[in-house]
N, C-alpha and C positions, 0 to 999 in steps of 0.2 A: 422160729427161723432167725439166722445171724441179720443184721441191718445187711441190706442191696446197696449200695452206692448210689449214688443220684446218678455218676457217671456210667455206672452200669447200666443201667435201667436206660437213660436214654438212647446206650447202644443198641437195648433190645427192640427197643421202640419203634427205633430207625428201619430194624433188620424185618420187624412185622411189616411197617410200613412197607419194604419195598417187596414183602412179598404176599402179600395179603387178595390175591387173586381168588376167586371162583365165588366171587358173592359172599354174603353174610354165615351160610353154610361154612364157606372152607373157611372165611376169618374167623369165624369162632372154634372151627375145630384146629386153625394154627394158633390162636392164643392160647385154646388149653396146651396144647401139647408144650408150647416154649415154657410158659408162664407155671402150670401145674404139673409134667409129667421132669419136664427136662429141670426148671429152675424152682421146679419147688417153694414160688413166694408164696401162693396161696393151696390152699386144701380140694377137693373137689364140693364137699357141701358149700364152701366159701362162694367159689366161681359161680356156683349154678344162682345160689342166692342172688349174686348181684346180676346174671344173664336174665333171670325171669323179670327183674325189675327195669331192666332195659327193654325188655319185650314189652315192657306197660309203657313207656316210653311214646311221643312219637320222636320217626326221624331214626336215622340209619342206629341200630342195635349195637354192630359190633364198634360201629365208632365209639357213642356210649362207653360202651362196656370199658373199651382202651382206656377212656376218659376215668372211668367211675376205678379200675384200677390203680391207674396211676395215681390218682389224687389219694388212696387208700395206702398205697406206699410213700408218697413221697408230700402228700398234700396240695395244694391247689397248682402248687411251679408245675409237677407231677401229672395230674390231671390236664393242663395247658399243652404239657408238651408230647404228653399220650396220644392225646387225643388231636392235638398240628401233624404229629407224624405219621396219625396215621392216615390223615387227609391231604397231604402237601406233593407226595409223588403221586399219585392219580390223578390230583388236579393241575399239577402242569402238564402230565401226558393228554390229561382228556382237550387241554386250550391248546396245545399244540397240534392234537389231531383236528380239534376243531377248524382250525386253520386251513390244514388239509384238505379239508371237508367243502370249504365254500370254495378254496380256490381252484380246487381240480375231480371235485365230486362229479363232475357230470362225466367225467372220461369214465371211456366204457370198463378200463381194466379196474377203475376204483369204483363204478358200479358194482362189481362183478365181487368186487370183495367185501363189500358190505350187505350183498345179497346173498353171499355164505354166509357173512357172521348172523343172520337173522336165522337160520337152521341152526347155528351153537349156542346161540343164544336158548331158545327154545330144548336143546336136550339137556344143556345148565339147570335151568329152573327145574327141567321135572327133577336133575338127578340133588337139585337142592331140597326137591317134597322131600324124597325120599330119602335124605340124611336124615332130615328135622324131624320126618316121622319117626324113626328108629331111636330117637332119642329122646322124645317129647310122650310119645302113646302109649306108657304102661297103666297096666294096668285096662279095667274096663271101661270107667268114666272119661278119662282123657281121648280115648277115639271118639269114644261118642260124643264129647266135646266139640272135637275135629268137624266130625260128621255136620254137624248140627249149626257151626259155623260157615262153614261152605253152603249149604243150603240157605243161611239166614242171607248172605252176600250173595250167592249166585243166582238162586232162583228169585227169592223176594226182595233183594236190594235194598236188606237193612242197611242202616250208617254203622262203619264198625266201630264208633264210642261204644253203641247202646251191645254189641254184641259181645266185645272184650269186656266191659261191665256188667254186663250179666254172667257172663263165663266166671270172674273173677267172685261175683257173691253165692256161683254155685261150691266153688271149691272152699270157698268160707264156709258155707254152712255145713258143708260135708265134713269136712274138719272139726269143725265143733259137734259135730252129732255123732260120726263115727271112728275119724282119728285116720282114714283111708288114702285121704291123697294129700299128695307133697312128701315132700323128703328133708324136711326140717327136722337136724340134730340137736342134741347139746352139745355143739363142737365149737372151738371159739377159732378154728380154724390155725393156719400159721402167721399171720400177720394181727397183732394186738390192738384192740379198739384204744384209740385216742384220740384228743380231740384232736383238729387239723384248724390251725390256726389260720383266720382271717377267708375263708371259708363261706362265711353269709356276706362279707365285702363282696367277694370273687363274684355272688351271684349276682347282685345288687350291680355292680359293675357293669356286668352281661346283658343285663335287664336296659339299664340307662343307655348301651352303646348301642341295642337294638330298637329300642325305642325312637331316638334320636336321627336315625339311619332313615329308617318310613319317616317320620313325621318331618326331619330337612328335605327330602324327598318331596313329597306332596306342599308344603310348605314353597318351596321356592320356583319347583319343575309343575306344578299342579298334577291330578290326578291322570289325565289324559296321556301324560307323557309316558313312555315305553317303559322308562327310568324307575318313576315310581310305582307302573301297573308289575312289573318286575318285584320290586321291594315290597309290596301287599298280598302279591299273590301268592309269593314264595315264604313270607313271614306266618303266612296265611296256614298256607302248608305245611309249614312247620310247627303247628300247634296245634291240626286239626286230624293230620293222617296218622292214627298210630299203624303199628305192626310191621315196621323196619320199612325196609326197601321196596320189596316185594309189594307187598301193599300198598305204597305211595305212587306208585308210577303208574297204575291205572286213575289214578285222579290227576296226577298231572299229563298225562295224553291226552286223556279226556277234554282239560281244559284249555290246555296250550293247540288241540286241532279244533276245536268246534268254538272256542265262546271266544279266546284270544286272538285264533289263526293264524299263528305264531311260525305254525312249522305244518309241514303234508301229516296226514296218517302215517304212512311209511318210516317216514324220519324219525319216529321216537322210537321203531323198533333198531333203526340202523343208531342211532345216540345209543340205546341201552349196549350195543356190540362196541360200540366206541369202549363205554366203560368194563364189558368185560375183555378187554384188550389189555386193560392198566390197572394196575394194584387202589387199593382204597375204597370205599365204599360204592355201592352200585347209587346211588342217590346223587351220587355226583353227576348222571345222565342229565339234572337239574340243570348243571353250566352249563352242555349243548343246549340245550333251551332256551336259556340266557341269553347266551350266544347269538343264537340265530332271530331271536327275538328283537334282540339291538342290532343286530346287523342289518334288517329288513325294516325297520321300523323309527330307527333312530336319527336318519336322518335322511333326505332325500335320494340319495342314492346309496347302494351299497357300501359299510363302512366297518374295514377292520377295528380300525383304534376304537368306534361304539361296541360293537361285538364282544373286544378286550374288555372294557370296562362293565359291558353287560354281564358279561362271564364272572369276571372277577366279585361283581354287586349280587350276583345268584346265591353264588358260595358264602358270601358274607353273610347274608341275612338267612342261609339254609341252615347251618352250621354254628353260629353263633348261639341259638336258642338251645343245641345240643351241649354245652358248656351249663347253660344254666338251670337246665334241666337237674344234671349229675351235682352243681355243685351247692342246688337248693335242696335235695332231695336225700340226694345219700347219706347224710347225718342220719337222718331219720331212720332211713332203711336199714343201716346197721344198728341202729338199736332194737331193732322190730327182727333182728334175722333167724333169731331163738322160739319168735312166737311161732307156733306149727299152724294155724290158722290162718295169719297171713301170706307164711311161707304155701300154702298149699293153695292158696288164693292167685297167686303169684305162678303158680305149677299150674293153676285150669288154663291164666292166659298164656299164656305160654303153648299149650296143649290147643287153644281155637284158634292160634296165629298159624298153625299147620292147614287150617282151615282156607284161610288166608291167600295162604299163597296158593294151594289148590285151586282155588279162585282164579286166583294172577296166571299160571300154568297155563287153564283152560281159555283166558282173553286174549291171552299172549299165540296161544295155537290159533285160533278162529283169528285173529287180525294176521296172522302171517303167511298163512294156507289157504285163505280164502279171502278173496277179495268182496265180496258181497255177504253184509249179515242182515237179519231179520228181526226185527223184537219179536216178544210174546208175551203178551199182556193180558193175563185172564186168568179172574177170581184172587186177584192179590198177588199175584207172581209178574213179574219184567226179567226176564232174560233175551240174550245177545246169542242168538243161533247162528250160524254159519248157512249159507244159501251152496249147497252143494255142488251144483253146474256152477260156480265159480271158483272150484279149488284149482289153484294154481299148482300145474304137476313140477313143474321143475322146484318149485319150492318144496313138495313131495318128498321127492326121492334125495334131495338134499337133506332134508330133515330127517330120514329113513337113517342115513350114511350116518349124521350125527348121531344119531342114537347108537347104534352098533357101537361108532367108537367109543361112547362113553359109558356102556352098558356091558358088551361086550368084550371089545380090546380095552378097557377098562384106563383110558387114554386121558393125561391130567387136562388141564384149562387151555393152558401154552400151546401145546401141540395140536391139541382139536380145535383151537383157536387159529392158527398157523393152516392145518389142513382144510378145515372149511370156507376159510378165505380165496386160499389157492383152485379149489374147485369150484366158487363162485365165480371170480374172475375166468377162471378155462370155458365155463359154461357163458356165458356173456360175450366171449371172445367168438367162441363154435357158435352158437345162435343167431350172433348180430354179422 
């Protein structure tokens, strides 16, 4: 391929950024299309290579991925600015609707709109299974990969280190024994391996500014403070949740309603519709968290400019780790992109992150259609049942409607984002 301009590339960058809607699903299927179909920097084995190793990842994939690009084009300046843009317009939409959120959330018509976006949010997810399925389950072993993952998370409530780890030393030994799965060529793709200079600085750097960040944190605020349970928890999470977005946001619900009490149950599914409102990754639902965490916590009464800063210290310490992830790692990965072994190791997690979000789908249905769930706990199984005499019907036939339009009228993010809002609000208006 000719050299890209530095100046081009960050035009691109900008242009994903502002449009990088419908979750990790549509951001990864708008970077191939700009980056592989239309601008031809990299090849298709190229792309996929470094997507699977972003899927080993934790912390939002397609940010990664922008990250792990750009620095592949352009080196570390490259990767920094991939990866800012593609985080920078979502996160001022998301602090700006947060805003919205405290000061006029309780009026019935912005009720009313975040009680649709909780039905679009909900036909999102499925219809993001089913891209990822379509593109991830060839073949025989990778469904049942899928399969096998969902059940290890859903029914028995494996940790998913131990479950993408295992997935990742099946498709290894499949590879070496039978040659079956992955998709690793001898292609050296369109963009030439060389070295990218200053590079293990870049990480090292990453490493000292988030370090520094928790430990002045704890250090001066002590632990108890909002500030720093903010900077550990989130630091926390960014090292501990893999399999993108999808899979992080049942741990931070989890933690932020019952152990922190940060925010209602409710609320994180209305934050997660904040973020599919605005371009950039879905993990940024993390700064509503933030957010509301400092705002109620931070100091004796309710307090914007805490809130501000809670948001801002979310994204910091979430996103930071995701820099140093791509710029300690990806040397390596590109020298390893040739081997079919890892390359296929790299294609099983990939294949049980489908699993994943199946998971996330089915927590995300049961917390939003039904107010009351149930464990079940017997012979080595914990699952999260739904109590049926408490499905909430107006949430129903909401989530009904969203499905049609994204199934049927086959209706992009915007619009069925735009239409479910407006019928949430009508319904809330008619009821109340």
């Amino acid at each position: 391929m000719s050299q890209v301009s530095f100046r081009e590339a960050v035009a691109v960058w900008l242009k994903i950024g502002l449009l990088s809607f419908g979750g990790p699903a549509g951001q990864i299927s708008l970077m191939h299309r700009i980056i592989v179909e239309e601008k031809k920097w990299l090849d298709e084995s190229r792309y996929l290579h470094a997507l699977n190793y972003c899927m080993l990842l934790p912390g939002p994939e397609a940010q990664q991925l922008a990250t792990y690009i750009g620095w592949l084009m352009h080196g570390v300046r490259g990767g920094i600015v991939a990866g800012l843009l593609f985080i920078l317009p979502g996160a001022l939409a998301i602090l700006l609707l947060s805003w919205v959120y405290v000061l006029v959330g309780n009026l019935t018509v912005v009720e009313g709109i975040f009680f649709g976006l909780k039905a679009a949010v909900l036909a999102v997810v499925a219809q993001a299974l089913m891209r990822i399925a379509r593109r991830a389950l060839k073949g025989k072993l990778k469904p049942a990969l899928a399969v096998a993952g969902f059940l290890a998370l859903f029914v028995f409530s494996v940790p998913f280190p131990i479950v993408v780890l295992t997935a990742g030393l099946v498709g290894y030994a499949v590879a070496r024994s039978t040659g079956t799965v992955g998709n690793a060529k001898e292609n050296e793709g369109s963009v030439e391996t060389v070295v990218r200079p200053g590079t293990r600085s870049a990480a090292l750097v990453c490493l000292v500014l988030w370090l520094l960040t928790v430990g002045g944190l704890l250090v001066f605020l002590g632990y108890d403070n909002v500030f720093s349970q903010i900077a550990v928890f989130f630091s926390k999470m960014a090292t501990v949740t893999f399999g993108g977005a999808y899979a992080v946001l049942s741990y931070v619900a989890q933690q932020g309603v019952e152990n922190f009490q940060w925010l209602q149950p409710g609320e994180m599914l209305e934050g997660l519709g904040l973020a599919e409102t605005t371009p950039g990754p879905l993990i940024l639902v993390t700064q509503f968290v933030g957010f509301l965490a400092a705002y109620r916590e931070a100091t004796a009464e309710p307090s914007l400019l805490a809130a501000t800063i809670g948001a801002l210290l979310t994204t910091w310490v979430t996103f930071l780790p995701c820099f140093l992830w791509i710029f300690a790692g990806a040397p390596y990965v590109e020298k390893l992109r040739n081997n079919r072994a890892i390359s296929s190791a790299l294609a099983a997690i990939t294949a049980v992150v489908v699993g994943v979000i199946a998971n996330l789908a089915i927590w995300f249905g049961i917390s939003a259609l039904f107010t009351e769930q149930i464990t079940i706990a017997l012979y080595g199984t914990n699952m999260q049942l739904p109590r049926i005499a408490s499905a909430d019907l107006p949430m129903l036939v909401l989530s009904a409607v969203a499905f049609v339009c994204v199934f049927r009228l086959k209706m992009s993010i915007l619009p069925l984002i735009g239409t479910m809002a407006c019928l949430g609000a009508l319904w809330l208006l008619v009821a109340g």
